[in-house]
C-alpha positions in Angstrom: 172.9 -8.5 140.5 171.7 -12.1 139.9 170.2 -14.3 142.7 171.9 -17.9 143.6 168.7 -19.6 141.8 169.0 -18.4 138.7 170.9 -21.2 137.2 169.2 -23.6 139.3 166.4 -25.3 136.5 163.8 -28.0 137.4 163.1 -30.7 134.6 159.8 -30.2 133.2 158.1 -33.1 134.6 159.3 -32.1 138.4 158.2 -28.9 137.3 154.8 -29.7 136.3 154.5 -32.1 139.4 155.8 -29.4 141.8 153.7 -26.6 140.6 150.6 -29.3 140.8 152.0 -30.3 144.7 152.3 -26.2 145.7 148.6 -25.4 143.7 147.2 -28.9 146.0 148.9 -27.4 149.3 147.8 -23.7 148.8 143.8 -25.4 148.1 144.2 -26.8 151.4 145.9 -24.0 153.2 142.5 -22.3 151.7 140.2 -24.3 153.0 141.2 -25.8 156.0 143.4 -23.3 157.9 141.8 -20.3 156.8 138.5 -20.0 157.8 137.4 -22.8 155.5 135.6 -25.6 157.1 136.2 -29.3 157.3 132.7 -30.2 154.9 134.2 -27.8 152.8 137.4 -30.4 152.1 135.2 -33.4 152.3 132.9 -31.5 149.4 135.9 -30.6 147.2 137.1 -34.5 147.6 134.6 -35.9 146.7 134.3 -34.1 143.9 137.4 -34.7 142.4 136.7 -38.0 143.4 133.8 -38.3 141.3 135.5 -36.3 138.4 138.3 -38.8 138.3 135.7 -42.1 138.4 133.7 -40.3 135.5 136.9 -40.3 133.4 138.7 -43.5 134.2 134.9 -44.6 133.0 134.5 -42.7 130.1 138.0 -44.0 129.5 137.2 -47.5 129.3 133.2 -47.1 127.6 135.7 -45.8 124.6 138.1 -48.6 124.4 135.2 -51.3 124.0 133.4 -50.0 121.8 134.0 -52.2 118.1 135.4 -50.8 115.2 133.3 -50.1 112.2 134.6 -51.3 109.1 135.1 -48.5 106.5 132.5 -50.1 104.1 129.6 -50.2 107.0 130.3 -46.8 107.0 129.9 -46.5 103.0 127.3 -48.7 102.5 125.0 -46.9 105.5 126.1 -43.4 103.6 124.3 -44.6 100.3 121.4 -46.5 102.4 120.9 -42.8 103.8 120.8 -40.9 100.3 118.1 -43.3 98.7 115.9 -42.9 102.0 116.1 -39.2 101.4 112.6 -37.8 100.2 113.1 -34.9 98.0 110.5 -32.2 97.6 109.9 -32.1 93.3 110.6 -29.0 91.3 108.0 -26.9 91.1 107.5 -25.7 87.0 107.0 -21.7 87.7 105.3 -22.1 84.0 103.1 -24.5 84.9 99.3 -23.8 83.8 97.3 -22.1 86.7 100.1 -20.5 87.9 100.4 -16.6 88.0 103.9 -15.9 86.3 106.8 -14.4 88.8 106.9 -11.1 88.2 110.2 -9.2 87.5 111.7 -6.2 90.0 110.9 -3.1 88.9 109.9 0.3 89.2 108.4 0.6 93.2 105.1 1.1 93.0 103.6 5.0 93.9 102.3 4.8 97.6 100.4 7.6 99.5 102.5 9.4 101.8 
C-alpha cells in the first residue's frame, strides 16, 4: 500500500529551507509554549544574534586583509633558516671525554 505523498518530492533548496522553518518553529514551540519562559527566547536571540554579527565580521576582517606575494613568502622562508641557531656536533671522541660504551651483557645485580 503506498501513501498519496510518496511521489510528491520537494526541491532541495525548499527542502533545506523547510526543514530549517519546521526545526525554527519546533525551538519556539519549546521555549515559549511549553513551559519555557519569555528571557529564555530573548537569551537564545540574542545569541544567534551575536553569532551571526561575529561571522558577517569575521567575514569581512578576511576579505581586507592584502595578499602576500609568493616571493615575500620565499624570501621570509630563507630569512628564517639563516636566523636559525644550531646547537654544534658534539665529537663523542673528543679528548676528555669518556668513550660510549657498547650494549652488552647486563651487569650481575643482588637479588
Amino acid at each position: 500500500m503506498t501513501s498519496p505523498w510518496s511521489s510528491f518530492r520537494l526541491p532541495s533548496r525548499l527542502s533545506g529551507r523547510l526543514s530549517f522553518g519546521l526545526l525554527l518553529f519546533l525551538l519556539a514551540e519549546l521555549l515559549l509554549v511549553n513551559g519555557g519562559t519569555l528571557s529564555g527566547a530573548v537569551a537564545l536571540a540574542a545569541t544567534a544574534a551575536a553569532g551571526s554579527a561575529l561571522a558577517v565580521c569575521a567575514l569581512l576582517a578576511s576579505r581586507t586583509v592584502p595578499k602576500v606575494p609568493r616571493t615575500r613568502i620565499r624570501t621570509a622562508i630563507r630569512d628564517r633558516e639563516r636566523r636559525t641557531a644550531f646547537l654544534p656536533q658534539r665529537d663523542p671522541d673528543a679528548s676528555g671525554r669518556p668513550r660510549p660504551r657498547a650494549p652488552g651483557r647486563l651487569a650481575m645485580t643482588a637479588a
